[in-house]
MDAnalysis code that builds the backbone (N, CA, C; Angstrom):
import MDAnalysis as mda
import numpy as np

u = mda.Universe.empty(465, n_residues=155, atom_resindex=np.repeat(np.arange(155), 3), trajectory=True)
u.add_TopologyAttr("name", ["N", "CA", "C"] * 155)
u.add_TopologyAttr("resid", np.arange(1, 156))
u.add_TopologyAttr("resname", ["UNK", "UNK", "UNK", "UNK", "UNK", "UNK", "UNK", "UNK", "UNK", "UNK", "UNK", "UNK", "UNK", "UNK", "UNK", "UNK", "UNK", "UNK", "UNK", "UNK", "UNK", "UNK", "UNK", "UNK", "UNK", "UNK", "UNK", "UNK", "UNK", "UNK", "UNK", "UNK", "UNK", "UNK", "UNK", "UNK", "UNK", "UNK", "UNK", "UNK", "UNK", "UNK", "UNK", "UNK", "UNK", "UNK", "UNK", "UNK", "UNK", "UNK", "UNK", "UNK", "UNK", "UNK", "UNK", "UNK", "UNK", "UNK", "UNK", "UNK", "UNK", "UNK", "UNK", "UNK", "UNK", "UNK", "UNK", "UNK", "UNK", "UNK", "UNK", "UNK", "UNK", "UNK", "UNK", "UNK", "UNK", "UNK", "UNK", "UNK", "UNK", "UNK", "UNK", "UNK", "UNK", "UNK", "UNK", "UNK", "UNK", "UNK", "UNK", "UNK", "UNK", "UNK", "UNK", "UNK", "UNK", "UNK", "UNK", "UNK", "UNK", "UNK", "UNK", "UNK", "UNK", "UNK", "UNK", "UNK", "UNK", "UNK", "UNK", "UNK", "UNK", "UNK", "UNK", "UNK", "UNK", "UNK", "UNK", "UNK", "UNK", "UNK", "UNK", "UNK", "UNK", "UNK", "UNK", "UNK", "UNK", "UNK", "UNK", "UNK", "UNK", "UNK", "UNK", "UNK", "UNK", "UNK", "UNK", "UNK", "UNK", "UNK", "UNK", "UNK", "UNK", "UNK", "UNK", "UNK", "UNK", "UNK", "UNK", "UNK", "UNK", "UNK", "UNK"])
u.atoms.positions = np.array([
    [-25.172, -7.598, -11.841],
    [-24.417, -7.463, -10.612],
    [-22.927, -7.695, -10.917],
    [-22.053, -6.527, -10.327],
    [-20.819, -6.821, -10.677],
    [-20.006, -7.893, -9.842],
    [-18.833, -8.765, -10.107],
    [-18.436, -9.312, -8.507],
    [-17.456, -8.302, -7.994],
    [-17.136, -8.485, -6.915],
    [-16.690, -7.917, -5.881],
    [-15.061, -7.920, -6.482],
    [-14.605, -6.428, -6.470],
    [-13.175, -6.183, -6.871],
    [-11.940, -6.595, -5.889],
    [-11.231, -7.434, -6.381],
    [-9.936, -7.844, -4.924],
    [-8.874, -6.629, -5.359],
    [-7.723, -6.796, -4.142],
    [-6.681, -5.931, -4.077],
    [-6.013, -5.634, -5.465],
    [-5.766, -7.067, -5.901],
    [-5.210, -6.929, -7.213],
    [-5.894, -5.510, -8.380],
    [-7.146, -5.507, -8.360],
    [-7.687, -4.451, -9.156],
    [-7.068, -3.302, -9.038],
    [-6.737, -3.172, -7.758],
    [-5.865, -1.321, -7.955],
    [-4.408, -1.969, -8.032],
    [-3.883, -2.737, -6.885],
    [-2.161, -3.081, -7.070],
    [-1.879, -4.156, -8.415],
    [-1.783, -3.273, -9.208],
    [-1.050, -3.836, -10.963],
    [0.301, -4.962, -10.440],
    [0.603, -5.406, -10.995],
    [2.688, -5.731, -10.870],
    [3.228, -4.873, -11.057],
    [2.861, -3.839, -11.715],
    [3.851, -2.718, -11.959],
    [4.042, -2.001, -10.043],
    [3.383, -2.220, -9.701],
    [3.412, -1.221, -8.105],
    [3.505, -2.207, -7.297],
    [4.202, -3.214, -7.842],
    [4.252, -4.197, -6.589],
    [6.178, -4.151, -6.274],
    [6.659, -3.999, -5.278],
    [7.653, -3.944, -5.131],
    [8.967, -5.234, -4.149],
    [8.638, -6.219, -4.637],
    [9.358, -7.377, -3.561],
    [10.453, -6.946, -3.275],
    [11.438, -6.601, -3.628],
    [12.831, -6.012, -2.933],
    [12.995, -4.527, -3.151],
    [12.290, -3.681, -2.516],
    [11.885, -2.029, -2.595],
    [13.717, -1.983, -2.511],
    [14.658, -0.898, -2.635],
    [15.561, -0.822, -3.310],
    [15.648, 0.381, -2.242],
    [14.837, 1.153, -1.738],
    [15.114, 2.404, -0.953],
    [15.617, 2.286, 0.012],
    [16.549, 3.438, 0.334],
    [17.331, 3.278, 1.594],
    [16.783, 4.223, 2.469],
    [16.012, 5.296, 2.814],
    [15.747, 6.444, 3.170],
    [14.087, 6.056, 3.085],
    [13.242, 6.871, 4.112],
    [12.008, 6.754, 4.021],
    [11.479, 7.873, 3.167],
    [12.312, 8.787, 2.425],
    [11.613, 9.314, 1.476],
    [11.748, 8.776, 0.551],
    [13.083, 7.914, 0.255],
    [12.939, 7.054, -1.342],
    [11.724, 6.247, -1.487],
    [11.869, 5.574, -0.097],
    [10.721, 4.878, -0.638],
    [9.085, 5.333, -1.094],
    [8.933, 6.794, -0.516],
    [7.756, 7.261, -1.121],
    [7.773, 7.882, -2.303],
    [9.291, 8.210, -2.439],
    [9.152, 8.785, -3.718],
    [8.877, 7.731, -4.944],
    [9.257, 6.409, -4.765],
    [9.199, 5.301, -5.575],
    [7.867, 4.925, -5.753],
    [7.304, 4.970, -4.326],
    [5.646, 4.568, -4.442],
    [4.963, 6.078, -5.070],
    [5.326, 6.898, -5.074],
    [4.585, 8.017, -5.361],
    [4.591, 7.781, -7.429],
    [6.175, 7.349, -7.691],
    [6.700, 7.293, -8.996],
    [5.885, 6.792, -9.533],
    [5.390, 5.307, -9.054],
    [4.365, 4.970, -10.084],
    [3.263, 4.751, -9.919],
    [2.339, 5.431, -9.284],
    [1.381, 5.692, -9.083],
    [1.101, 7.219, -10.251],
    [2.277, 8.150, -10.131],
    [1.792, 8.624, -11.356],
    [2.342, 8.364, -12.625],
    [3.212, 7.582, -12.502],
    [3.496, 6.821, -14.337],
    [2.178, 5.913, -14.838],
    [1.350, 6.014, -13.702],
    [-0.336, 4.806, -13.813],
    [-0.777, 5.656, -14.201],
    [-1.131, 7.813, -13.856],
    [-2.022, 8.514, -14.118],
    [-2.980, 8.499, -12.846],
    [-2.773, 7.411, -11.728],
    [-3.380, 7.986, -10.463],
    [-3.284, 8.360, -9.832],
    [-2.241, 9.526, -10.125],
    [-2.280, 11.112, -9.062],
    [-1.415, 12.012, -10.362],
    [-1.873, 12.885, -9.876],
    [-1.580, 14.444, -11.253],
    [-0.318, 15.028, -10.813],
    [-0.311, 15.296, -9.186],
    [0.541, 16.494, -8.606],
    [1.938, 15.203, -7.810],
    [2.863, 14.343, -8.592],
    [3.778, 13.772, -7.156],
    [4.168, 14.782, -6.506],
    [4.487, 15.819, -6.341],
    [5.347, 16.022, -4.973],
    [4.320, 16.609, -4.310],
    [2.775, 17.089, -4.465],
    [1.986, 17.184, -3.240],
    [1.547, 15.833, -2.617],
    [1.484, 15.189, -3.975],
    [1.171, 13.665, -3.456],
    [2.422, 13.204, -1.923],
    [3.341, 13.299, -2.034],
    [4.286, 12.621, -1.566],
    [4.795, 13.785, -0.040],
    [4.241, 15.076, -0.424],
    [4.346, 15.567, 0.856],
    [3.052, 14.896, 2.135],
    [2.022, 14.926, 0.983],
    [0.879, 14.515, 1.680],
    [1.423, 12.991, 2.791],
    [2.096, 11.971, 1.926],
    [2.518, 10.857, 1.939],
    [3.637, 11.425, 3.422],
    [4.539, 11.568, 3.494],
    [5.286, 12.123, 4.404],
    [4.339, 12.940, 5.833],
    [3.651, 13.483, 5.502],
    [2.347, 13.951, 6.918],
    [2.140, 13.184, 7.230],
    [1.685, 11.744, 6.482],
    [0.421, 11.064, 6.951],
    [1.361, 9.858, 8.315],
    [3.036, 9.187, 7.535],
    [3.838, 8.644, 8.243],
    [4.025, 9.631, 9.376],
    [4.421, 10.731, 9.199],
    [5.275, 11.293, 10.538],
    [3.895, 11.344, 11.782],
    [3.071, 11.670, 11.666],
    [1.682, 11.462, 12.293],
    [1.237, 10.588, 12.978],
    [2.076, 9.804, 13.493],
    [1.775, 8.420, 14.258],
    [2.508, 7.081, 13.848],
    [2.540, 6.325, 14.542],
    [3.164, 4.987, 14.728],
    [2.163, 4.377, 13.640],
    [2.670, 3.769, 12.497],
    [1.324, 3.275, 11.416],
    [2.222, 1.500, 10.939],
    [1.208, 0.547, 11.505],
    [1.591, -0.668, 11.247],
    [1.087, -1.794, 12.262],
    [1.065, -2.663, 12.262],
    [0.994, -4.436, 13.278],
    [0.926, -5.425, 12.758],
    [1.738, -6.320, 13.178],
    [2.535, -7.360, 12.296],
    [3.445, -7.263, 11.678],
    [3.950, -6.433, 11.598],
    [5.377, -6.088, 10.559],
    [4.729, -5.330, 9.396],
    [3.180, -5.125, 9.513],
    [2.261, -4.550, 7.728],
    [1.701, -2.955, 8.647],
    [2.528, -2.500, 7.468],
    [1.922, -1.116, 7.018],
    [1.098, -1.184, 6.288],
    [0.118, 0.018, 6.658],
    [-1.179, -0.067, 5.592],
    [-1.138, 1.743, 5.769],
    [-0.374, 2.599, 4.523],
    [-0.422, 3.908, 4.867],
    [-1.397, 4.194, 3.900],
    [-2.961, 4.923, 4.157],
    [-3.995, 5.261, 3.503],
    [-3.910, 6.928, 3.205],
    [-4.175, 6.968, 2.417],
    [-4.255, 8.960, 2.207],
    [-5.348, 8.972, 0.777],
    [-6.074, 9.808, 1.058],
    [-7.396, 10.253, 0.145],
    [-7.069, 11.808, 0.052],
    [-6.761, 12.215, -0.971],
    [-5.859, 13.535, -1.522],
    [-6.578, 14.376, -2.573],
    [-6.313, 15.653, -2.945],
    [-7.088, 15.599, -4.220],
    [-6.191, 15.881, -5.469],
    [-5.085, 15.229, -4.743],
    [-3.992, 14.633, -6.372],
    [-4.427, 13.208, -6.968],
    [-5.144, 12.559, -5.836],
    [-5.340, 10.828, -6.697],
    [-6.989, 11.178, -7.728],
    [-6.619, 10.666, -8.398],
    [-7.488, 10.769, -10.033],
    [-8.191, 9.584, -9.803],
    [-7.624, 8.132, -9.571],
    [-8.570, 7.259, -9.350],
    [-7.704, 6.020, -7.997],
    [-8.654, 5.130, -7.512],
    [-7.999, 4.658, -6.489],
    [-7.089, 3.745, -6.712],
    [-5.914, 3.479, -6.393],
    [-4.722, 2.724, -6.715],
    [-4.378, 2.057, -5.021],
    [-2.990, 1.346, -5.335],
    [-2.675, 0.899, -4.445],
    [-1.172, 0.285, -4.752],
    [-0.038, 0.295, -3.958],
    [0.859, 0.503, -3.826],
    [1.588, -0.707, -2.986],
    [3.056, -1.363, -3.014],
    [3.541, -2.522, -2.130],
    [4.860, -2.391, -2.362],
    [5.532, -2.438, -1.333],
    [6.738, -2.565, -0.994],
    [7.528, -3.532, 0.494],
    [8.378, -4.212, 0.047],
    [8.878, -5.024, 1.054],
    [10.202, -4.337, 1.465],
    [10.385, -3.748, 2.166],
    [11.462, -2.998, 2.662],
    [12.603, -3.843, 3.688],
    [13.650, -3.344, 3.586],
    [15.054, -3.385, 3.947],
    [14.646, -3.603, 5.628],
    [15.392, -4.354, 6.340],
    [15.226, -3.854, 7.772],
    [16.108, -2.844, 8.219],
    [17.411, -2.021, 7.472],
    [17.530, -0.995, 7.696],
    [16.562, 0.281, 7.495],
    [15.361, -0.639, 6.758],
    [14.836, 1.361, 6.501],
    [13.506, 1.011, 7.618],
    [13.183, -0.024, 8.304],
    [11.798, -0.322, 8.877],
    [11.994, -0.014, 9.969],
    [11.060, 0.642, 10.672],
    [10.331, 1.097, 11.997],
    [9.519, 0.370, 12.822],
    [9.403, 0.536, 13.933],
    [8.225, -0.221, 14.512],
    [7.207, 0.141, 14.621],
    [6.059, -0.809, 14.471],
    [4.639, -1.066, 14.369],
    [4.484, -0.099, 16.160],
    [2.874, 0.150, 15.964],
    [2.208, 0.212, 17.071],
    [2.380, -0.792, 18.209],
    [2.490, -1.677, 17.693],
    [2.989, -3.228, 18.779],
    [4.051, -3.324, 18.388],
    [5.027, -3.085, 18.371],
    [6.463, -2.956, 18.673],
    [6.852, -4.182, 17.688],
    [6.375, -4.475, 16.540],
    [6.975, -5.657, 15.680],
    [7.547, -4.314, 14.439],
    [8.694, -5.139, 13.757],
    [9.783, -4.092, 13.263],
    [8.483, -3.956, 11.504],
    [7.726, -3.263, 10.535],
    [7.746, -2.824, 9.734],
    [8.329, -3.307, 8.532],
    [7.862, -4.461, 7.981],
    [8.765, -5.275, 6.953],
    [8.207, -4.830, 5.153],
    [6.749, -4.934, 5.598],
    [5.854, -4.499, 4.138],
    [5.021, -3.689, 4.243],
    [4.973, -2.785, 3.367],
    [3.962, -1.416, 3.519],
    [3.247, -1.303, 2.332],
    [2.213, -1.575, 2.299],
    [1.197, -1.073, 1.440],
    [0.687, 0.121, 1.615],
    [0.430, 1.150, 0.305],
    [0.060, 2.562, 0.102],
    [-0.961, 2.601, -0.470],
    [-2.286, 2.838, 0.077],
    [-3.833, 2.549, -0.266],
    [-4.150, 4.295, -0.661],
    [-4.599, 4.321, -1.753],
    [-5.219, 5.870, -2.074],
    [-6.289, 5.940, -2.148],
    [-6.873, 6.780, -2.240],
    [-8.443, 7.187, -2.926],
    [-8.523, 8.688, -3.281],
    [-9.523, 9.198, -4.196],
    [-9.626, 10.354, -4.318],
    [-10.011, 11.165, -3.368],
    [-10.252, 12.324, -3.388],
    [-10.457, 12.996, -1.772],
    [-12.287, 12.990, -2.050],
    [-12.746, 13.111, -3.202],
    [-14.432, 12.879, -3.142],
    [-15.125, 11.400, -2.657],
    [-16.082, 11.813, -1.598],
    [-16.395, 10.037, -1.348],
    [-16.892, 9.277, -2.753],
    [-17.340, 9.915, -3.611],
    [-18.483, 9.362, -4.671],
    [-17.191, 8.220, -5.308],
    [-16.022, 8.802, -5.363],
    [-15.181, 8.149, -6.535],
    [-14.632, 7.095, -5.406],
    [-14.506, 7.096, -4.276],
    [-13.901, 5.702, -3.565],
    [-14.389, 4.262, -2.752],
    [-15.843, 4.713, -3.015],
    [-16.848, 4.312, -2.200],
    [-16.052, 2.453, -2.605],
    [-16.044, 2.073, -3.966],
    [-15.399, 0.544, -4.172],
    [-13.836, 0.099, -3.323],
    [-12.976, 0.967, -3.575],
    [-12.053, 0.788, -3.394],
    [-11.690, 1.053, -1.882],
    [-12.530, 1.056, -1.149],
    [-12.444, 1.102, 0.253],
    [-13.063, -0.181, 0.719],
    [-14.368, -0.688, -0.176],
    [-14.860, -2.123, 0.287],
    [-13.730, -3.543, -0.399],
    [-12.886, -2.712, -0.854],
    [-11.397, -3.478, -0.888],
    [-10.226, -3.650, 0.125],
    [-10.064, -2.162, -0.096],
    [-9.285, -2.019, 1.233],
    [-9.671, -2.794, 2.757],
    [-11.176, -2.451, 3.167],
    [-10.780, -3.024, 4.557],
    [-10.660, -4.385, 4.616],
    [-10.911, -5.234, 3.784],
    [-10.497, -6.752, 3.865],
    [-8.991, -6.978, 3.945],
    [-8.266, -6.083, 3.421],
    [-7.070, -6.124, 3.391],
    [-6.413, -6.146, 4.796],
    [-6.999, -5.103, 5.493],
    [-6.824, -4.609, 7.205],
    [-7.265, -6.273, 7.880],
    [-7.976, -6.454, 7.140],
    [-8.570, -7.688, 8.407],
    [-7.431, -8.764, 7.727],
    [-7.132, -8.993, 6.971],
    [-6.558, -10.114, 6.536],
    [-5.060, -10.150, 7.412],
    [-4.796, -8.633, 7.265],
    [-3.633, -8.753, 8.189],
    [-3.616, -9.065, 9.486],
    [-4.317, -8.855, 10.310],
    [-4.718, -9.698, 11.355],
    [-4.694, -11.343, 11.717],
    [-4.666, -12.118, 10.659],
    [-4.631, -13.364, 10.489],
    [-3.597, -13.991, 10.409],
    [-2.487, -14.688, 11.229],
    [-1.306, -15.347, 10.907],
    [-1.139, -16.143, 9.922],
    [-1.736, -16.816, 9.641],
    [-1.867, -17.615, 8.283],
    [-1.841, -16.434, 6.571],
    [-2.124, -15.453, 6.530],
    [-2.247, -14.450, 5.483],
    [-1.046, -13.893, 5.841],
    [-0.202, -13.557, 6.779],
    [0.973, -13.119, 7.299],
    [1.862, -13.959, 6.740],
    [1.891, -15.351, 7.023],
    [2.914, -16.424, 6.743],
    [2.751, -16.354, 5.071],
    [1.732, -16.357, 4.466],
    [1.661, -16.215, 3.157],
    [2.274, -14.909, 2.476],
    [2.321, -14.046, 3.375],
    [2.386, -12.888, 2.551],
    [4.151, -12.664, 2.982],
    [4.428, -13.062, 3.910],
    [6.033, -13.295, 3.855],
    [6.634, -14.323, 2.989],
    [6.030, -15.166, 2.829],
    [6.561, -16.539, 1.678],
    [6.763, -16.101, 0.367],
    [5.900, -14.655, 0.050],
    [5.943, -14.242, -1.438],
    [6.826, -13.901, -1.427],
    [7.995, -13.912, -2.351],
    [8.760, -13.740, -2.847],
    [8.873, -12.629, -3.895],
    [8.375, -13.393, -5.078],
    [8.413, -12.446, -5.710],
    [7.183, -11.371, -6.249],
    [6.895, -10.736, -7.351],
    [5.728, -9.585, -8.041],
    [4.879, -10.712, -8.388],
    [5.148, -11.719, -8.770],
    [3.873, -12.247, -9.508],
    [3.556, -13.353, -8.186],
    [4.052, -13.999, -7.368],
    [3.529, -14.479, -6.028],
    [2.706, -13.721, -5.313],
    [3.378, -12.236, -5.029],
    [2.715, -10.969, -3.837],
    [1.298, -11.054, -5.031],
    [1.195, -10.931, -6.433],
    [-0.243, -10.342, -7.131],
    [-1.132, -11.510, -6.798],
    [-0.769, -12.874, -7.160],
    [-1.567, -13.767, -7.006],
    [-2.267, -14.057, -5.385],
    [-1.510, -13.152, -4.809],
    [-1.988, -13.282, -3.088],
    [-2.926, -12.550, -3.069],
    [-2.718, -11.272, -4.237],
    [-3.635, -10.079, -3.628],
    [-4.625, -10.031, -4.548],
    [-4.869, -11.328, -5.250],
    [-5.914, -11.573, -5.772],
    [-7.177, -12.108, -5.520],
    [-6.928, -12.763, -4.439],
    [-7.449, -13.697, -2.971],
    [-8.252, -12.689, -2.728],
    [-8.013, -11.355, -1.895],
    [-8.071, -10.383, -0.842],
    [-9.163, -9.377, -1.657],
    [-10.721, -9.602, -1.581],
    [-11.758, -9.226, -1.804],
    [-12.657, -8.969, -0.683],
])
């Protein structure tokens, strides 16, 4: 029996982003798109990242200040995952009207067979955000190796 994979398994440090650097909401996908394929988990960036751009303009996506933008494509090769703490010039508001501070970019391949794990990852993640106490933690991180050790928890 294997144990149960946490967030950390797809979000490396390399894709963890504590002071995202983008000013524009396409930098910032283009950044999350960047290394996701410098990882090899997506083939095509700029379908990746148009895809990425549909999926935002498509609705109000966030609560609590956490984005959780999901897209299952058939550019992602294997499931990854993505973090950025953004500028409050580049953040938007949530569905509940709280301003968009951290956005996580959850992938999967577009076949169910290959994501079936990395989705029984993902939704703990959704619920965790829900929790003020995982909120207060996840604003306290500071830095890449604080945000990994959080998202090591999150199984």
């Amino acid at each position: 029996m294997t144990s149960p994979r946490t967030l950390a398994d797809y979000l490396p440090k390399q894709q963890i982003h504590p002071h995202a650097q983008a000013i524009t909401a396409n930098e910032l996908l283009e950044t999350l798109t960047h290394d996701l394929h410098a990882a090899g988990t997506i083939s095509d960036p700029h379908t990746f990242t148009r895809a990425l751009h549909t999926c935002l303009t498509h609705g109000t996506h966030g609560f609590h200040g956490i984005a959780l933008l999901t897209t299952r494509n058939r550019t992602v090769n294997t499931p990854a995952a993505a973090f950025a703490r953004i500028s409050p010039d580049l953040a938007w508001h949530g569905a509940d009207n709280h301003q968009i501070r951290d956005v996580f970019l959850l992938t999967a391949p577009h076949k169910p067979k290959h994501h079936s794990g990395c989705l029984q990852t993902y939704s703990p993640l959704a619920r965790h955000t829900a929790h003020a106490g995982f909120r207060r933690m996840l604003a306290g991180a500071c830095t890449a190796e604080e945000l990994y050790e959080l998202f090591c928890l999150i199984r």
